[in-house]
LUMPADO-900041 format. One record per residue (C-alpha): residue number from 1; x, y, z. Coordinates in steps of 0.02 Angstrom, whole numbers, plus 32768, in hexadecimal, padded with zeros to 4 digits. Example, Ala and Ser with C-alpha at 12.3 -4.5 7.8 and 13.67 -1.06 7.14 Angstrom:
REM residues 2
{r 1; {8267; 7F1F; 8186}}
{r 2; {82AC; 7FCB; 8165}}
This chain:
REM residues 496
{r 1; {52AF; C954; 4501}}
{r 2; {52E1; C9DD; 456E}}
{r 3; {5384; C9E2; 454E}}
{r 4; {5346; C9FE; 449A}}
{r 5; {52E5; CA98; 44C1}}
{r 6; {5372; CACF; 4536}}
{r 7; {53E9; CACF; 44AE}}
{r 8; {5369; CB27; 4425}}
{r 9; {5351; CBAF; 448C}}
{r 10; {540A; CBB4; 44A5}}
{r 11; {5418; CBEB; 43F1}}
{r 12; {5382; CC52; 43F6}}
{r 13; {53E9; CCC3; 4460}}
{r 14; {5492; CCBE; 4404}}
{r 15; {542F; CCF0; 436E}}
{r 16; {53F1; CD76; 43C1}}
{r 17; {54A4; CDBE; 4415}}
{r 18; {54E9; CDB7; 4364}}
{r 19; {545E; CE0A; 4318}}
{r 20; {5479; CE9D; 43A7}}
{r 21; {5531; CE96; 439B}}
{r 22; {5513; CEBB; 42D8}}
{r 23; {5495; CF3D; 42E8}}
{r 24; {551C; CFA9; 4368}}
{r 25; {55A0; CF86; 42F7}}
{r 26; {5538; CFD9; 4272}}
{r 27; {5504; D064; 42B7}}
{r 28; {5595; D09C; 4308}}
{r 29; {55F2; D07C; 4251}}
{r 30; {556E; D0F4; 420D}}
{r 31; {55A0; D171; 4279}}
{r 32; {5671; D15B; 4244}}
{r 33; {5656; D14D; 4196}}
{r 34; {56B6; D1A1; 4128}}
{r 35; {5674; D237; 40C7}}
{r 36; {5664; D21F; 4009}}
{r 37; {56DF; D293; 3F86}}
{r 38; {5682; D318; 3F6A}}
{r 39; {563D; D33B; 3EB8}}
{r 40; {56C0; D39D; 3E54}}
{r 41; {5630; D3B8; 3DC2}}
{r 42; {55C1; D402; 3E39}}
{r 43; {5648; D46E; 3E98}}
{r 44; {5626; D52B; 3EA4}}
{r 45; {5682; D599; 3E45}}
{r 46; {56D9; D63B; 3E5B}}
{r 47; {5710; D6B2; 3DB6}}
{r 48; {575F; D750; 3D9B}}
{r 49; {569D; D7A3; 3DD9}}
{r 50; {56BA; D77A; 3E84}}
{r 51; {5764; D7CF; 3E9E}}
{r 52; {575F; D869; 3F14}}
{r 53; {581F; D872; 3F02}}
{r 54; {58BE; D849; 3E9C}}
{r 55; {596D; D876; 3EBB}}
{r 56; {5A09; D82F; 3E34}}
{r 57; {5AC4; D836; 3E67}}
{r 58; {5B25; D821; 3DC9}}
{r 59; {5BE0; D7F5; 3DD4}}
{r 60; {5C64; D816; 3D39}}
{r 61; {5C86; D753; 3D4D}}
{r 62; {5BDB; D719; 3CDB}}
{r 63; {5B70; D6FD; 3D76}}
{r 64; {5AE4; D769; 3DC2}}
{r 65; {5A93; D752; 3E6D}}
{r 66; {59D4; D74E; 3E6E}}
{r 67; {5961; D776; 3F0C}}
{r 68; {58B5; D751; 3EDC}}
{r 69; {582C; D795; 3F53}}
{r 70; {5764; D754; 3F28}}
{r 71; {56D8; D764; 3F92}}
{r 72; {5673; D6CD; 3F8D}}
{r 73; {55E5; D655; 3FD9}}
{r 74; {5623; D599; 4021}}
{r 75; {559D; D528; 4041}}
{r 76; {55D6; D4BF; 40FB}}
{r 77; {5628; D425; 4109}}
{r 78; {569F; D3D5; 4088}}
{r 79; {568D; D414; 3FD9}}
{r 80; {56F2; D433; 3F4B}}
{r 81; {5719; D4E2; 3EFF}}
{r 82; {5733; D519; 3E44}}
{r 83; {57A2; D5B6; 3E45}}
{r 84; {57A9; D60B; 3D9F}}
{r 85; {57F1; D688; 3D30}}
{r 86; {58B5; D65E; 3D65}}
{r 87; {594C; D666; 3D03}}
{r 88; {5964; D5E8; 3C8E}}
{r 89; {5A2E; D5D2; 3CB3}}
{r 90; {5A05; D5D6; 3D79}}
{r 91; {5A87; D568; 3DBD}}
{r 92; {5A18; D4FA; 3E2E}}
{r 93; {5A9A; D4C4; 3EBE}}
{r 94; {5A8D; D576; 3EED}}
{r 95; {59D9; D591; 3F16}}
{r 96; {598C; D5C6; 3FB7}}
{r 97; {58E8; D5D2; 3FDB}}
{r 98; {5878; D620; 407E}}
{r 99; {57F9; D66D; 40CA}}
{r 100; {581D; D72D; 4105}}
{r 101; {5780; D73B; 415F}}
{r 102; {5782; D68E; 41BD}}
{r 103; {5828; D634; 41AB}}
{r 104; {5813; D5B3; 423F}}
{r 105; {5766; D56C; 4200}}
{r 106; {5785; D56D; 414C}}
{r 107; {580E; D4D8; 411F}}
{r 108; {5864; D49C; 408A}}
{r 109; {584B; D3D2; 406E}}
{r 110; {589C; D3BE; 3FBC}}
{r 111; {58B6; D42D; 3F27}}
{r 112; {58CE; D414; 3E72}}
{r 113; {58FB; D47B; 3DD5}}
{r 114; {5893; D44D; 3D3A}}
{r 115; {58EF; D483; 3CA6}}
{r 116; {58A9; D3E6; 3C38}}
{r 117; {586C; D465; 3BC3}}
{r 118; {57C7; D466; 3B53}}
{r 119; {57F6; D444; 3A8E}}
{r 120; {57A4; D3EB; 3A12}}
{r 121; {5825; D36E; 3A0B}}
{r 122; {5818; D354; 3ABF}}
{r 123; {5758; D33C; 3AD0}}
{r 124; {5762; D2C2; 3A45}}
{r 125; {57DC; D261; 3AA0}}
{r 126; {5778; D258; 3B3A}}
{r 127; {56E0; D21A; 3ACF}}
{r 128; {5726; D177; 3ABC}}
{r 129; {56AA; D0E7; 3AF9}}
{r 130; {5625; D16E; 3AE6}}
{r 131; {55A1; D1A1; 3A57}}
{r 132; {55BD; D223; 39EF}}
{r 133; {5544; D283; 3965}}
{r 134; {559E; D2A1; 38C8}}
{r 135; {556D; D31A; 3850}}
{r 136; {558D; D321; 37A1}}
{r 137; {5534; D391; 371D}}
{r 138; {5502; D353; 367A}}
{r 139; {54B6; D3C3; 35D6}}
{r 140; {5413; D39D; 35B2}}
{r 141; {53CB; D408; 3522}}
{r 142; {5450; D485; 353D}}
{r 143; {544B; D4A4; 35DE}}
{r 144; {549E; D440; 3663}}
{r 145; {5443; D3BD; 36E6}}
{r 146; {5472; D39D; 3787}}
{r 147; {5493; D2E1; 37AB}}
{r 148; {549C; D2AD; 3862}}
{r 149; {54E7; D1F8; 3885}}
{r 150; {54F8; D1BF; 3935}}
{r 151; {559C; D166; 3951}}
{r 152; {560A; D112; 39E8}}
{r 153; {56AD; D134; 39DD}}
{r 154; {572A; D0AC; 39F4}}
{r 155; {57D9; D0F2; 39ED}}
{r 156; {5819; D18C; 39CF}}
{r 157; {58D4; D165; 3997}}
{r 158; {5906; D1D5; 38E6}}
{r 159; {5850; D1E0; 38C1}}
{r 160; {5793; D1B4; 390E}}
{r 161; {5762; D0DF; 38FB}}
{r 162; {56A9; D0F0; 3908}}
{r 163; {5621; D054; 392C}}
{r 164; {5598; D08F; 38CA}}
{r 165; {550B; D010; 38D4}}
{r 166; {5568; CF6E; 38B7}}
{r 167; {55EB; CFB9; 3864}}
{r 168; {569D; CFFD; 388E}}
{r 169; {56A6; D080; 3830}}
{r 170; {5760; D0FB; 3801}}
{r 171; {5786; D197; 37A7}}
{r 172; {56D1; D1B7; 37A4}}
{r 173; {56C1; D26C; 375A}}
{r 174; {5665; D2F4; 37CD}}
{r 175; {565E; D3B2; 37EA}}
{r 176; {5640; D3A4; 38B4}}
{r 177; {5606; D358; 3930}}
{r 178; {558D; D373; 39A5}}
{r 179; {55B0; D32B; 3A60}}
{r 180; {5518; D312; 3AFB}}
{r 181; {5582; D395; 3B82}}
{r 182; {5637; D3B3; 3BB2}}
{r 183; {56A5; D322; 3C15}}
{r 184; {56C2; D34D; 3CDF}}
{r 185; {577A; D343; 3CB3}}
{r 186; {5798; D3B8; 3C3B}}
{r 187; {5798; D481; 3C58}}
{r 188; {5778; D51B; 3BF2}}
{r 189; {57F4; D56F; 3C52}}
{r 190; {587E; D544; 3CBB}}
{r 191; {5828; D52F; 3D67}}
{r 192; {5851; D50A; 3E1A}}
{r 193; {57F7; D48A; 3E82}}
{r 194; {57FA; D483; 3F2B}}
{r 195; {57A8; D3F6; 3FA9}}
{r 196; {5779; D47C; 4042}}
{r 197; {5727; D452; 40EC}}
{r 198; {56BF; D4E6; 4119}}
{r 199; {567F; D507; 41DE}}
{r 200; {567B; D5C7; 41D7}}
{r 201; {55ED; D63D; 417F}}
{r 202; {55AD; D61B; 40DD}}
{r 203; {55F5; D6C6; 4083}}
{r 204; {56B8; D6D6; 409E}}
{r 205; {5753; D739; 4050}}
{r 206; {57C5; D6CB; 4012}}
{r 207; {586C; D6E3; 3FC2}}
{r 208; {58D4; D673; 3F3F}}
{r 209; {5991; D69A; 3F2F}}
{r 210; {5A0C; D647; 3EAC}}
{r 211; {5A9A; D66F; 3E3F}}
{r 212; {5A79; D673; 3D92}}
{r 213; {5B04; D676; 3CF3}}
{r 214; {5AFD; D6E0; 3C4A}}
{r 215; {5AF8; D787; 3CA9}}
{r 216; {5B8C; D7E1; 3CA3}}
{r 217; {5BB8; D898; 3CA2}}
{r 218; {5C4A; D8FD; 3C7E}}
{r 219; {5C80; D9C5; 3C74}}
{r 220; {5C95; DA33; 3BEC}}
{r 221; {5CEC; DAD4; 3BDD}}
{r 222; {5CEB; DB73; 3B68}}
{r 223; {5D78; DBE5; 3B78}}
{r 224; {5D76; DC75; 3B0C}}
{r 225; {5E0B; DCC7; 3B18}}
{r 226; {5E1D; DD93; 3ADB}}
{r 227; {5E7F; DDE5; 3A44}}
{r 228; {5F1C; DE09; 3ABA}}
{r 229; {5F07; DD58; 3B08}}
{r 230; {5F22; DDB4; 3BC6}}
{r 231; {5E81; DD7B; 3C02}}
{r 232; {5DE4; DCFA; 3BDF}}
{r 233; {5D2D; DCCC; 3C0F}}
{r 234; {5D03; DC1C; 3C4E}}
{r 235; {5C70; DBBC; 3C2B}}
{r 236; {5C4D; DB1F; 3C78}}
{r 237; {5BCA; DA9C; 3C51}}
{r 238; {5B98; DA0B; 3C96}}
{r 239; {5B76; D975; 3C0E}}
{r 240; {5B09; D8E7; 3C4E}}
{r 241; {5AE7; D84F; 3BDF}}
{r 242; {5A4F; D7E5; 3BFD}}
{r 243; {5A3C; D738; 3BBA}}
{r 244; {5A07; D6C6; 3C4E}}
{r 245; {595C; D68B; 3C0D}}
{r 246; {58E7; D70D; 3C6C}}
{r 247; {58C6; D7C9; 3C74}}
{r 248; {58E7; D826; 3D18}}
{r 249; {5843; D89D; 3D38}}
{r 250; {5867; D946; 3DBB}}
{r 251; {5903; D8FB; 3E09}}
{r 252; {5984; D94D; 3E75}}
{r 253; {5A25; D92B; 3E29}}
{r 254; {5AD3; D91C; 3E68}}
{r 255; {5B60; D8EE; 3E2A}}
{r 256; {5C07; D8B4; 3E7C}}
{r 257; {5CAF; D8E7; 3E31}}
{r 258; {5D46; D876; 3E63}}
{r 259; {5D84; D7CE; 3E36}}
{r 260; {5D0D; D75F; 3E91}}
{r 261; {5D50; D6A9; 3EA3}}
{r 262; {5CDF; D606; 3E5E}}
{r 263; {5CF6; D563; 3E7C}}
{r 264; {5CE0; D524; 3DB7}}
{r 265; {5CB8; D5CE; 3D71}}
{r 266; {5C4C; D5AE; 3CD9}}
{r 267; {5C84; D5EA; 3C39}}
{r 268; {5C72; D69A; 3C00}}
{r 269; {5BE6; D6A1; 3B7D}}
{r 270; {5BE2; D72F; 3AF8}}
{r 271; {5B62; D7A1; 3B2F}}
{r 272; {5AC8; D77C; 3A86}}
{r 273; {5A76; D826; 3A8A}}
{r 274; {59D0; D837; 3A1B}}
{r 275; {5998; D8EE; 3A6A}}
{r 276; {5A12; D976; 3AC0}}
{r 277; {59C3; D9E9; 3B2E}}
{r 278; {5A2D; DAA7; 3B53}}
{r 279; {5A09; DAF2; 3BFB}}
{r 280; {5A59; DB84; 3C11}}
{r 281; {59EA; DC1C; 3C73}}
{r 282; {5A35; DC8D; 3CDF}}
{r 283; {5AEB; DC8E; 3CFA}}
{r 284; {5AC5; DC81; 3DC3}}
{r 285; {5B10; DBED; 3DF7}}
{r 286; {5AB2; DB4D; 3DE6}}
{r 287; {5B1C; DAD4; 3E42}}
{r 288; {5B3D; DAD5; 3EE2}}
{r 289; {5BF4; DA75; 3F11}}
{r 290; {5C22; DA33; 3FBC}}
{r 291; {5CAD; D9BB; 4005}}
{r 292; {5C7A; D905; 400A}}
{r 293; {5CF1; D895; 405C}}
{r 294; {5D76; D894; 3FDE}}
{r 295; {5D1A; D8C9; 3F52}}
{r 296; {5CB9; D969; 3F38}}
{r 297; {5BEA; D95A; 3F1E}}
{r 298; {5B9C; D9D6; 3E97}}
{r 299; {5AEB; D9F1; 3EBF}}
{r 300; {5A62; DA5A; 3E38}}
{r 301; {5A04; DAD1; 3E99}}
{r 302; {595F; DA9E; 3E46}}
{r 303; {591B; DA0C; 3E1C}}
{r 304; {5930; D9C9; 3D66}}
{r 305; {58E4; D935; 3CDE}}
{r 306; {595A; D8BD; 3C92}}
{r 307; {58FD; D862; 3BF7}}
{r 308; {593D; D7AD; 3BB8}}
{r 309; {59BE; D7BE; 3B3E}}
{r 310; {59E7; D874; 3B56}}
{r 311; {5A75; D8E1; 3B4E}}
{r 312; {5A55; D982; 3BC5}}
{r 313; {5AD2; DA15; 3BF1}}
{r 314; {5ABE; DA7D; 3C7D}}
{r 315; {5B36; DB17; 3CAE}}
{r 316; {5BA7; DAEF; 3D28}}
{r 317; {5BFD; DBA1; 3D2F}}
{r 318; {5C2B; DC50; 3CF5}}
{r 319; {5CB6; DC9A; 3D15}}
{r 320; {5CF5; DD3E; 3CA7}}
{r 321; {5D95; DDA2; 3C94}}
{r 322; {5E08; DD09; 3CCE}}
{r 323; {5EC0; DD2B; 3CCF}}
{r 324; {5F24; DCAD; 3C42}}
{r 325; {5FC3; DCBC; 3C0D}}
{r 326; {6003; DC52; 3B6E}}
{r 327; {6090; DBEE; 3B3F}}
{r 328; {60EF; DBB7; 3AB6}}
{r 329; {6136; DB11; 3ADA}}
{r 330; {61D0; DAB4; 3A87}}
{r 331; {61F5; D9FE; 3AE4}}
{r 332; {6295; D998; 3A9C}}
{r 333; {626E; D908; 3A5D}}
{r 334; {625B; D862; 3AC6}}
{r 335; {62EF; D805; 3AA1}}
{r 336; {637B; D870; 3AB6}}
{r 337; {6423; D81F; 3A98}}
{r 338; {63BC; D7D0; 39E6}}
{r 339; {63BF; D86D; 3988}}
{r 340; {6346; D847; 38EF}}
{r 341; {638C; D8DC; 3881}}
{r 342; {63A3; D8B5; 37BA}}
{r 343; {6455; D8CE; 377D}}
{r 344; {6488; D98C; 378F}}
{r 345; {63EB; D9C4; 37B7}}
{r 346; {6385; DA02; 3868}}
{r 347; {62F9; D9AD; 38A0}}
{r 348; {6240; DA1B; 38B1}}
{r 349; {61F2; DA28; 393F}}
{r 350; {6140; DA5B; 3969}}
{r 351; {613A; DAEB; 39D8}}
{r 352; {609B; DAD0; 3A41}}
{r 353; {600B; DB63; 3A78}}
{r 354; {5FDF; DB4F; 3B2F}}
{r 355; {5F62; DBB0; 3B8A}}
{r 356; {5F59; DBB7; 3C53}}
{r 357; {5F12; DBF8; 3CCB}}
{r 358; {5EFE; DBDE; 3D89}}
{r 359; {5E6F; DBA1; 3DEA}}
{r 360; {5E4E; DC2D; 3E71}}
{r 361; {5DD0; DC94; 3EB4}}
{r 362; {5E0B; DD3A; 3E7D}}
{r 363; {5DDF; DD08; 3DBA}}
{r 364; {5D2E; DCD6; 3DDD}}
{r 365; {5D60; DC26; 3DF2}}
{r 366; {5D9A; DBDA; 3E96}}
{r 367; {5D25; DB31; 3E8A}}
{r 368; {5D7E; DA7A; 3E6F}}
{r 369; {5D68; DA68; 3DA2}}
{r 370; {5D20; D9AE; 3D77}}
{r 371; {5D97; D968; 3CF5}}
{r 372; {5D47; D995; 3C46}}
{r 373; {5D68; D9CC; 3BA0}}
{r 374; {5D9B; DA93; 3B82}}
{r 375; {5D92; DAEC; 3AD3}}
{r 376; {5DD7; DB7A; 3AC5}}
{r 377; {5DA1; DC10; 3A60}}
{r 378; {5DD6; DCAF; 3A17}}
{r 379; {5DA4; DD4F; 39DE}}
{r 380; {5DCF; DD81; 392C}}
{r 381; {5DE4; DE2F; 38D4}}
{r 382; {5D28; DE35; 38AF}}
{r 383; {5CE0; DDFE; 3962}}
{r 384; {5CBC; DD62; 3946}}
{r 385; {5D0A; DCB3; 3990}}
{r 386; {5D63; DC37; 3959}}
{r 387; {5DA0; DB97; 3999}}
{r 388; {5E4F; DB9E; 39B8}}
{r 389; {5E60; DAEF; 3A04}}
{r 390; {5E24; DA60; 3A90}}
{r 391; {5E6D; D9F0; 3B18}}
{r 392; {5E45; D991; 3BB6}}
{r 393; {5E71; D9CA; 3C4D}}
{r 394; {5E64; D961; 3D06}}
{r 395; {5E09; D97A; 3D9C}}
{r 396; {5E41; DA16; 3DE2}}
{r 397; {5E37; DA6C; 3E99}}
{r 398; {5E2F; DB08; 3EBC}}
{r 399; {5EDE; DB74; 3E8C}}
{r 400; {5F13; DB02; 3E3A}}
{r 401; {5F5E; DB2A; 3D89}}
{r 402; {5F0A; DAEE; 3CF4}}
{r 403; {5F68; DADD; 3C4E}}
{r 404; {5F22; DAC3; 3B9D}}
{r 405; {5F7D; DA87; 3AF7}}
{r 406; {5F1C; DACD; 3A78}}
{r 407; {5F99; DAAF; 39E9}}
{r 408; {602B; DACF; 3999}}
{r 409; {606F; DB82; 393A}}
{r 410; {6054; DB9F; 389F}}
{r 411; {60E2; DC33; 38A1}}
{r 412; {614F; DBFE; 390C}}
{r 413; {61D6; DB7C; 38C6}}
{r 414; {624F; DB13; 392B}}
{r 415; {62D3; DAAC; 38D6}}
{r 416; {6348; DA4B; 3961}}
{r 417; {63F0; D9FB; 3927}}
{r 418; {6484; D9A5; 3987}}
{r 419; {6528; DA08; 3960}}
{r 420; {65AD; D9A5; 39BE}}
{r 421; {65CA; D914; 3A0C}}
{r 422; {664A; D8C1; 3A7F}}
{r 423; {6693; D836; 3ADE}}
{r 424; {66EA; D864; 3B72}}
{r 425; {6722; D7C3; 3BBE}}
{r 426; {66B8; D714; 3BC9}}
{r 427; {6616; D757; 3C2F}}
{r 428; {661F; D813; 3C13}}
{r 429; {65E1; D865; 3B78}}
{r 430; {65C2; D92C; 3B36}}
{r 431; {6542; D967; 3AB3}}
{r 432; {652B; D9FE; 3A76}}
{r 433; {648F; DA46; 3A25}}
{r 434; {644B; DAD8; 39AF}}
{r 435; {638A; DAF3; 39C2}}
{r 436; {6352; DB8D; 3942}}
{r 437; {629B; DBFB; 3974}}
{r 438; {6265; DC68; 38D1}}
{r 439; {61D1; DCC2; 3903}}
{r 440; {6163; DCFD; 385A}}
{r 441; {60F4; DD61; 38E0}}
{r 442; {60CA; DE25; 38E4}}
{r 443; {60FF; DE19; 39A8}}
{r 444; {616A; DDE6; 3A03}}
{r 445; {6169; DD42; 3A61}}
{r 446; {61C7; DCC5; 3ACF}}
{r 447; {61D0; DBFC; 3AC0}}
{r 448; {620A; DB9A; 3B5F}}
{r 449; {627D; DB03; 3B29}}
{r 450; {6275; DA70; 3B9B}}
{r 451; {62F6; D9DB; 3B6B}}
{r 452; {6305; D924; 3BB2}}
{r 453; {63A5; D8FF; 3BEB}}
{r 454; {63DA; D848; 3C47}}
{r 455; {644D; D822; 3CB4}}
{r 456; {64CF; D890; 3D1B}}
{r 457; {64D1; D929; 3CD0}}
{r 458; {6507; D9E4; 3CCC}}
{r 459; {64FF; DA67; 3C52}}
{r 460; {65B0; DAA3; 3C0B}}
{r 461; {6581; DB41; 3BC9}}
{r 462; {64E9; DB87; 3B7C}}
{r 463; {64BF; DC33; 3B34}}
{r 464; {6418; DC54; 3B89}}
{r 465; {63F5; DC29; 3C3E}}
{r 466; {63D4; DB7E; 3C65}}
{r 467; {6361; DB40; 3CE5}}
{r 468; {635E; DA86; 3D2A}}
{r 469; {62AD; DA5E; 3D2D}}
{r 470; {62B9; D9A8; 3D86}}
{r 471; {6343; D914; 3D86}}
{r 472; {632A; D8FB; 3CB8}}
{r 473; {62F6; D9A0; 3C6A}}
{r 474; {6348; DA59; 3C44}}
{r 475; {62D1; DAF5; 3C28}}
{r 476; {62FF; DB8D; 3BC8}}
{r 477; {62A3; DC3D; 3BA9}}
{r 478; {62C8; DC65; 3AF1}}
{r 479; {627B; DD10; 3AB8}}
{r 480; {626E; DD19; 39FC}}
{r 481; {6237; DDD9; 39B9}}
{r 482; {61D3; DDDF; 3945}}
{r 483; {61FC; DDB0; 3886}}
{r 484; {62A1; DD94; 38E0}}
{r 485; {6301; DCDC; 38FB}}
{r 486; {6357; DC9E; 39A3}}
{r 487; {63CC; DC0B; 39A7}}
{r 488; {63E5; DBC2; 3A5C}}
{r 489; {6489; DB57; 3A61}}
{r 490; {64BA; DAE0; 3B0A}}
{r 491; {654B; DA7B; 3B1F}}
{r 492; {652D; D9F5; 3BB2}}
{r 493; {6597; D954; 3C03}}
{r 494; {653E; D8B6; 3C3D}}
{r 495; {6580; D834; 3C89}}
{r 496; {652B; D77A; 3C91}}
């Protein structure tokens, strides 16, 4: 009998260990437990009303650096954080987010770009397994009646499958439909999420940086050259192209000129413009243009709005009474020793209109020139301008020359024709050549000739002075008077 009890009381008090054992083990686990996701539906939200400041770098390579600074209130803890009003072609690897006012107590747990877009399509889709109210109107005694059906949709694979009562019901007509409230996963806007763990103040100045595509920029130039065509005024402008999903409110904008490497450059995308804004104030500078590592960095003095989908020029410079000189161009034709004439007759060439002019400080330029498009101008007999002509020209330093092809002559003829040829032994070979200038002009003018020759080479005799521009081309002068005709004849030896 006693070793009964004995042994019941035993038990008694291994019950009662485990039972203690179990209640430490709990509570300490309550303390270690891990804290639940935090709510993304009822995260705070941040939109373009908070921002105290906004600054956009735009590169000529399609891509535009955005720094986004808000000044908003955190609750403590671990929370998630809707930021809003960001470009719609942000390229998400490339987003940084902090806190300027307390970096070390504000930190980044996880972060997520919602671009799952809001579209009817889309919110149907996301109804399936879920009761929509279809509407449908009817006419009544001519006028129309609202019908409302409530429906669960099925499927929603090319078209709705609705269970209405018993029934599965397809191709049911309707005008709209009416749903309870808007999914957690899809977005009005493109949106950025980030899981935060807040220990510092409640209000903070935060700042979201990331590259965005479809904002490009690139220069354009008007030179309008003078009746004697000694001198010119330049206009530059600055063309930026907006289509990256969001409008850019009092920014300070930069922009970069250079060829910037990418790893994976995305395509360039034709700039859609729907509004074009003209800027153009005060000739005073606007820009102001410094050395940045091996590029230079244009900055506007004031601060500027960039809507969505906008094309907007600002002036980039002014520079009057710039020094050009012109010139009439003839270059032989590509393929030298395959001379294309017909039978017995010469072969035309164009004789091309250059402008150029040099990049220095003494003509009111002196700053590097971002590659761009220049068209050129002239005045007529009555005062007005007219277009003479337009090319590209590259990214440009500072005296540097720049030279513009703005067409061909229209007086000025050039006919080119072979008048000998010989073979002096296997490898060695002479031609000879006739190139005629007629100028139809009321002035005089003069037409440098540049030929492509191969090979070893040397000119044999020629009756204007020859000049050996590199290792496979010969330049001559040729002045022409006016209403007059000059014929330039060389004789030269190559050897292969």
């Amino acid at each position: 009998m006693m070793k009964l009890i004995h042994k019941r009381q035993y038990l008694a008090a291994c019950f009662i260990v485990v039972l203690s054992i179990a209640g430490l083990v709990a509570y300490r686990t309550r303390g270690v437990q891990a804290s639940p996701r935090p709510d993304a539906s009822a995260a705070p939200s941040t939109t373009q009303k908070d921002q105290i400041d906004l600054a956009v770098t735009v590169y000529n390579s399609n891509v535009a650096l955005v720094r986004d600074v808000r000044q908003i209130s955190l609750p403590s803890g671990n929370f998630s954080l809707k930021f809003e009003d960001v470009a719609a072609s942000i390229n998400p690897q490339t987003v940084h987010f902090r806190s300027l006012s307390e970096p070390t107590k504000l930190a980044v747990v996880e972060q997520n770009y919602e671009y799952d877009l809001l579209d009817p399509a889309k919110l149907l889709q996301k109804y399936v397994g879920r009761e929509v109210t279809l509407v449908r109107g009817e006419e009544e005694n001519n006028s129309t009646k609202w019908v409302e059906t409530k429906a669960l949709l099925l499927s929603d694979n090319n078209g709705p499958v609705w269970k209405i009562g018993d029934e599965i019901v397809t191709g049911m007509p309707t005008d709209h439909y009416r749903f309870p409230d808007l999914p957690e996963n899809l977005y009005s806007k493109p949106t950025l999420v980030w899981m935060l763990e807040n220990g510092g103040p409640k209000s903070q100045r935060v700042e979201a940086s990331y590259l965005t595509n479809n904002m490009n920029w690139n220069a354009d130039y008007v030179l309008t050259v003078t009746r004697d065509e000694k001198s010119a005024d330049l206009d530059g402008w600055v063309t930026l192209a907006n289509n990256s999903g969001t409008a850019y409110k009092n920014a300070k904008l930069q922009l970069v000129v250079g060829e910037v490497h990418r790893v994976s450059p995305a395509p360039m995308a034709k700039a859609r413009v729907t509004d074009a804004l003209m800027e153009t104030g005060a000739a005073a500078q606007q820009f102001e243009q410094e050395n940045f590592s091996e590029y230079h960095l244009y900055s506007l003095a004031r601060r500027t709005s960039i809507e969505d989908k906008e094309s907007k020029q600002i002036s980039l410079l002014n520079a009057t009474g710039v020094t050009v000189e012109k010139l009439l161009l003839v270059t032989g034709q590509p393929y030298y020793y395959r001379n294309a004439q017909s039978i017995g007759n010469p072969i035309h060439q164009p004789v091309q209109v250059n402008y150029r002019f040099k990049n220095e400080d003494k003509s009111g330029l002196g700053m590097p020139l971002p590659a761009g498009t220049v068209r050129v101008y002239q005045s007529d007999s009555r005062g007005g301008i007219q277009l003479v002509g337009e090319d590209n020209i590259n990214h440009t330093p500072k005296d540097e020359s720049v030279t513009i092809h703005v067409g061909d002559a229209f007086d000025i003829v050039c006919e080119r024709k072979e008048t000998d040829f010989k073979k002096i032994s296997n490898n060695v070979y002479e031609f000879e050549y006739e190139i005629t200038l007629r100028n139809h002009k009321e002035s005089d003018v003069t037409v440098e000739v540049r030929e492509p020759i191969g090979g070893d080479w040397e000119v044999e005799k020629s009756n204007y002075k020859s000049e050996k521009l590199d290792s496979t081309t010969l330049g001559f002068q040729v002045p022409v008077a006016k209403n007059g005709t000059s014929t330039l004849n060389y004789r030269v030896r190559v050897k292969w």
